[in-house]
C-alpha positions in Angstrom: 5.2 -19.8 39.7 8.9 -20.5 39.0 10.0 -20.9 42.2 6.5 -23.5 42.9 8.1 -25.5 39.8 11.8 -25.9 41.4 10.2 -26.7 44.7 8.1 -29.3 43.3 11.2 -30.5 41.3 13.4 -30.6 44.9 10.9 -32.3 46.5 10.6 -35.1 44.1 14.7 -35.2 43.9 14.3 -35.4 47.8 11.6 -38.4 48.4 12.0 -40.3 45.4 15.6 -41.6 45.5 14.8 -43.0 49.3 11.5 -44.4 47.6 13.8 -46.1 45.1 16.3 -47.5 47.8 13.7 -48.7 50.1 11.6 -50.6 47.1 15.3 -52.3 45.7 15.7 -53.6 49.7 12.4 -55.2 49.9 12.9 -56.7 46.3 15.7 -58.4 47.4 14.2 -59.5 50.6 11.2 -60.9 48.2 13.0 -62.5 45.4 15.5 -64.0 47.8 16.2 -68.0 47.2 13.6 -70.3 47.6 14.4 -72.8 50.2 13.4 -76.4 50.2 9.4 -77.2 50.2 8.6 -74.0 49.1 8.6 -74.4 45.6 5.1 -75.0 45.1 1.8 -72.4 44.7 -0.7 -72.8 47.5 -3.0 -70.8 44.6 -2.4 -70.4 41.1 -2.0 -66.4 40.1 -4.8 -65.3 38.1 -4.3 -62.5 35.4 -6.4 -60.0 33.5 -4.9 -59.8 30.0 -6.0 -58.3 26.7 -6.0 -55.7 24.7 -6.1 -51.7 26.4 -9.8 -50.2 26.3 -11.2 -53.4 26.4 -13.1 -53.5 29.9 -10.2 -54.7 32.0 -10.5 -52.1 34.6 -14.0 -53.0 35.3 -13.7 -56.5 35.1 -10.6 -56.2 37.5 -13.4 -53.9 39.9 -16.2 -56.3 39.7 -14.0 -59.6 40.6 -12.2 -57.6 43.9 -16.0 -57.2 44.7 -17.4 -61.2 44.0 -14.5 -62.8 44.7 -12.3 -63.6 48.0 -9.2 -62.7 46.2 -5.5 -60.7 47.0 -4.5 -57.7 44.4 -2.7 -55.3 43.6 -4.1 -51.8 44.9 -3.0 -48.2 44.6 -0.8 -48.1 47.8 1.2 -51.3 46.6 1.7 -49.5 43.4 4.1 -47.1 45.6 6.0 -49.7 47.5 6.1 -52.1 44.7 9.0 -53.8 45.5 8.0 -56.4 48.7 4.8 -57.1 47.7 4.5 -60.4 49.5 5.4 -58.1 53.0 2.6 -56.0 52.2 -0.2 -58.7 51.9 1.3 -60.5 54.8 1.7 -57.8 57.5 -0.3 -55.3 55.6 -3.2 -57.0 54.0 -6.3 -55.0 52.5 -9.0 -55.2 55.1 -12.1 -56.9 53.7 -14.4 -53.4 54.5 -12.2 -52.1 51.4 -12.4 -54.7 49.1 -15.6 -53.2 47.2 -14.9 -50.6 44.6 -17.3 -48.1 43.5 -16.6 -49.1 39.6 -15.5 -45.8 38.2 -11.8 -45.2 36.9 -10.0 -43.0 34.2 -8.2 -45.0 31.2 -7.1 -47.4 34.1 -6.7 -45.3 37.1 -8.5 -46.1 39.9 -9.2 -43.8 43.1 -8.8 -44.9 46.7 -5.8 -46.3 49.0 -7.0 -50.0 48.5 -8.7 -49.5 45.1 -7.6 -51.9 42.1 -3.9 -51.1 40.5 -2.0 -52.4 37.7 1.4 -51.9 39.7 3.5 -51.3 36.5 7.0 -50.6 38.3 6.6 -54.3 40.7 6.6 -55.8 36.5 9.3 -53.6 35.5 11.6 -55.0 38.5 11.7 -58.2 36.1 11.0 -57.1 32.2 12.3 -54.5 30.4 10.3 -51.5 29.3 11.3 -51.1 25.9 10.5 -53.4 23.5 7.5 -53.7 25.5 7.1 -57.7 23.2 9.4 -59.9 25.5 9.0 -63.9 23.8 10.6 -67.2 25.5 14.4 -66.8 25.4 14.6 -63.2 25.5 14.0 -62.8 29.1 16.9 -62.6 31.7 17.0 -66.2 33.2 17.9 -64.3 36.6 15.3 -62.1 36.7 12.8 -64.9 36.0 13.8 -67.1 38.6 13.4 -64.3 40.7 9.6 -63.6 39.3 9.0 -67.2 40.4 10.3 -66.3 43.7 8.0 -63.2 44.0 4.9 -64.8 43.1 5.3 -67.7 45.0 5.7 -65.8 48.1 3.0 -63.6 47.3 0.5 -66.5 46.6 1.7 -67.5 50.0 1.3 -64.4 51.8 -2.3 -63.5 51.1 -4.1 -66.8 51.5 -6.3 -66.3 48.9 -5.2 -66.6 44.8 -3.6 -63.3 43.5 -5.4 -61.3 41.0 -2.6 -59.4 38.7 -4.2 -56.9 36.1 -1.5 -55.6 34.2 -2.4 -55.4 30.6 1.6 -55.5 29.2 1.4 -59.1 30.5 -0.3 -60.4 27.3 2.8 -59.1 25.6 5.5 -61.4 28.2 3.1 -64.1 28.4 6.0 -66.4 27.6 8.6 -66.0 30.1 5.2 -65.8 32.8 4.5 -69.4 31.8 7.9 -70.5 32.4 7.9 -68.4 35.8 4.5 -70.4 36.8 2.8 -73.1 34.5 0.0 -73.0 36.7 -1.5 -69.6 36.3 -4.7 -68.9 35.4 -5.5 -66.1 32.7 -8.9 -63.8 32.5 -8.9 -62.8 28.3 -11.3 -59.7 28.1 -12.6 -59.0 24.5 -14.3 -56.1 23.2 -16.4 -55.9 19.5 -13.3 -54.6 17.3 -14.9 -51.9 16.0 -16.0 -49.9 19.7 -12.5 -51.2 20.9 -10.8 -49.6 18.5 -13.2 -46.6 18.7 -12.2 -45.8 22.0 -8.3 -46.2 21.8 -8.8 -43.6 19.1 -11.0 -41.3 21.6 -7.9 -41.9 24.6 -5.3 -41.0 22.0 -7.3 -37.9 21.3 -7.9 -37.0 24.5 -4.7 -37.6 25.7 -2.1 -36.6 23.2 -4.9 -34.2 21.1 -3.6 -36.4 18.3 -5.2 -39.3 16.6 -1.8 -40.7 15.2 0.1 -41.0 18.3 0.3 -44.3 19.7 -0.9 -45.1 22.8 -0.3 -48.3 25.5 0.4 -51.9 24.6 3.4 -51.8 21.4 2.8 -55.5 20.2 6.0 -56.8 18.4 4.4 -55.9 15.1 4.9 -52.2 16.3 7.3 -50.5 13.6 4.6 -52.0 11.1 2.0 -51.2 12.6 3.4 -47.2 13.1 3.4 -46.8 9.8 -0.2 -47.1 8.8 -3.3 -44.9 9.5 -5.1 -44.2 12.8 -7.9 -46.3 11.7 -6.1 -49.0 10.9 -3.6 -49.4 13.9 -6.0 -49.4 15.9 -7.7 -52.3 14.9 -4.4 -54.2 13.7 -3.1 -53.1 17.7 -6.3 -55.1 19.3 -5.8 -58.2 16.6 -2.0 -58.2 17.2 -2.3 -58.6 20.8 -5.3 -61.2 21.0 -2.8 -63.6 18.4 -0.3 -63.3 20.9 -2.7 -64.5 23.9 -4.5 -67.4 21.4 -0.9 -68.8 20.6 0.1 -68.9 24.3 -3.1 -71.0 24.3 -1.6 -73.4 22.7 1.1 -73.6 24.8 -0.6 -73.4 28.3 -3.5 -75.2 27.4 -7.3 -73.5 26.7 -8.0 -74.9 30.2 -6.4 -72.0 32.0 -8.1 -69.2 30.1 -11.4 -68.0 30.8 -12.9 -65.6 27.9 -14.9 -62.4 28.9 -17.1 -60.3 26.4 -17.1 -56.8 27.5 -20.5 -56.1 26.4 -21.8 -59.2 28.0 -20.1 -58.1 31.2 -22.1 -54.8 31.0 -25.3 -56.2 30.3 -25.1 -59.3 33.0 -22.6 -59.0 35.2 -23.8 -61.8 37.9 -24.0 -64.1 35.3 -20.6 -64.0 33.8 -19.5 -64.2 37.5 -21.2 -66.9 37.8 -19.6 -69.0 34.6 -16.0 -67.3 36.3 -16.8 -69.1 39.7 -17.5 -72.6 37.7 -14.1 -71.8 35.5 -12.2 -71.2 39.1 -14.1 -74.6 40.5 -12.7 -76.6 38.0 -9.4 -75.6 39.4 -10.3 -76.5 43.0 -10.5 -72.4 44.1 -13.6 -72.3 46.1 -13.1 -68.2 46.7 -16.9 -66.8 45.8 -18.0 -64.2 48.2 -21.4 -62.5 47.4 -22.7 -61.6 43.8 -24.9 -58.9 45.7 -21.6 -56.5 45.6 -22.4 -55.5 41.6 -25.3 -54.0 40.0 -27.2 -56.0 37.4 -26.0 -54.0 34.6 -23.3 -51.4 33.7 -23.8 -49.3 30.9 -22.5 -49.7 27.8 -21.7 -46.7 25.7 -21.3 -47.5 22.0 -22.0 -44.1 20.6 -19.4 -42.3 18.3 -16.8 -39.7 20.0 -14.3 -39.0 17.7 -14.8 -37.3 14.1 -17.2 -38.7 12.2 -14.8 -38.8 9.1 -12.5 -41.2 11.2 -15.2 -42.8 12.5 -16.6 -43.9 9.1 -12.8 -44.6 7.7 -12.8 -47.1 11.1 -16.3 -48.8 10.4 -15.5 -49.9 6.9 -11.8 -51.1 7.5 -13.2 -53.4 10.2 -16.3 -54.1 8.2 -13.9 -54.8 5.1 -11.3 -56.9 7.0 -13.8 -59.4 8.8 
C-alpha cells in the first residue's frame, strides 16, 4: 500500500510539471498581442453565473444540447491554457454536443461533456480572495483575458458558453475585459438553495460548519455566523454582487433563470433564452427535441431536521 502511495506521488511529480510547462506555452501563444482589426468579438461570450447549488450545471447541460454554441468541456479543463487552439484545430464534434444531464456537485462525465475549466480563470485572477472588484485586478493580466477571449470567440464560430460560477465574484474586471458579454443569472428558491449547500457541505466535509465554494467579499462576516445562516447570507451576498453589475452593464445583457421553472419546462425557458439571444442578433438554436420535458425537482429535506427547521424560519424570518 505504501509503496502504491509513493508511486502515485512520482507519477504525478513526473506528468504534472510537463502539464504545467506545456499549458504556460500555449497561454502565451493565446494571450499574445492583438494585432490591428482584431479587436472586435465576432460573438459576445455568454456566462453562467450565480450562486453554487443553484442549477447551473444543468442549465449549462441543457443549453450545449439546444443551442449551437462552443464550451468549455472536460478535456479543455486539462490543457487549459490555449484554449482558442483547441476549438480551432480541435473542436468538439457535433455527435458529442448532447449530455446525458447527470453530474456530481458540478462534475460532469465524458471527454466532451460540460466543464467549468477553473485553472484557464486562474491563469488571469487570483485564487484567494476569491471577491476580485474593478481596480484590483492586474491591468496585464486583463488585457491578456481580452486577448484570450477574443481569440476564442474567433476560433469556434459559434458564441462561447463559459460556466464558471467564481465569475459572479470578478464580474468587474470581466466587463472591462469585454463590455459585450452576455450573462445567464440562475436562481434557486432561498430556502432549497440553501438546503442543499448545507447537504454538499455535509457530504463533503461530514461537517455542516465548514464552508464550501463561492467566498463572497462578505466572507470573514459571514464565517462567523451559524450554518443556517451562511448559507442563506452566502446565496444573497452573491446575487447583490450580480444585480449591482447590473447596473453597470445594463439589464439588457442578463437573462434570469428559475431553477424550478427550468425543471418543470425546460423547452420553454429555452424558448424565452433563444428570444433573449435574438435580440442580440445570435441566431444559434438547434433543436429543442434534445431535452426531456421535465427534470425532476427534489425539494425534500436531507439534512437533520433540527437544521432544517433552524433554516426554514431564518429565511422565513428574513423575507
Amino acid at each position: 500500500m505504501i509503496i502504491k502511495k509513493v508511486a502515485k506521488k512520482v507519477y504525478r511529480l513526473i506528468t504534472n510539471k510537463p502539464h504545467q510547462w506545456c499549458n504556460r506555452i500555449l497561454h502565451k501563444l493565446e494571450t499574445r498581442p492583438l494585432s490591428d482589426g482584431e479587436d472586435d468579438f465576432p460573438f459576445s461570450p455568454i456566462f453562467i453565473i450565480g450562486p453554487p447549488r443553484s442549477g447551473s450545471t444543468l442549465l449549462f447541460q441543457v443549453m450545449v444540447n439546444v443551442f449551437d454554441l462552443n464550451y468549455t468541456t472536460n478535456a479543455d479543463a486539462f490543457w487549459y491554457g490555449g484554449l482558442s487552439l483547441r476549438k480551432r484545430f480541435a473542436p468538439i464534434p457535433r455527435s458529442k454536443k448532447k449530455t446525458d444531464f447527470s453530474s456530481s456537485h458540478g462534475k460532469t462525465r465524458g471527454r466532451f461533456a460540460p466543464n467549468e475549466c477553473g485553472e484557464y480563470w486562474y491563469q488571469f485572477f487570483r485564487r484567494k480572495p476569491q471577491y476580485v472588484s474593478l481596480g484590483e485586478e492586474n491591468d496585464g493580466k486583463m488585457k491578456r483575458l481580452r486577448c484570450s477571449l477574443l481569440r476564442i470567440a474567433e476560433a469556434g464560430g459559434v458564441p462561447m458558453l463559459f460556466k464558471n460560477m467564481n465569475c459572479a465574484l470578478r464580474l468587474g474586471p470581466i466587463y472591462q475585459a469585454c463590455p459585450g458579454a452576455l450573462y445567464i443569472v440562475t436562481h434557486r428558491e432561498l430556502l432549497w438553495n440553501s438546503h442543499s449547500l448545507l447537504q454538499v457541505r455535509n457530504k463533503v466535509y461530514g461537517d455542516y460548519s465548514k464552508w464550501w465554494s463561492m467566498e463572497p467579499k462578505e466572507i470573514d462576516d459571514l464565517e462567523k455566523l451559524p450554518p443556517e445562516k451562511q448559507v442563506v447570507e452566502q446565496v444573497r451576498a452573491i446575487h447583490r454582487e450580480i444585480d449591482q453589475q447590473r447596473t453597470q452593464a445594463g439589464v439588457a445583457h442578463f437573462f434570469d433563470v428559475d431553477y424550478e421553472e427550468l425543471c418543470n419546462d425546460p423547452k420553454r425557458v429555452m424558448k424565452s433564452m433563444n428570444d433573449f439571444f435574438e435580440q442580440h442578433g445570435m441566431q444559434i438554436l438547434s433543436s429543442l427535441d434534445n431535452v426531456p420535458d421535465s427534470f425532476p425537482l427534489s425539494e425534500k429535506c436531507r439534512v437533520e431536521v433540527s437544521l432544517f427547521d433552524r433554516l426554514r424560519n431564518y429565511v422565513r424570518a428574513e423575507v
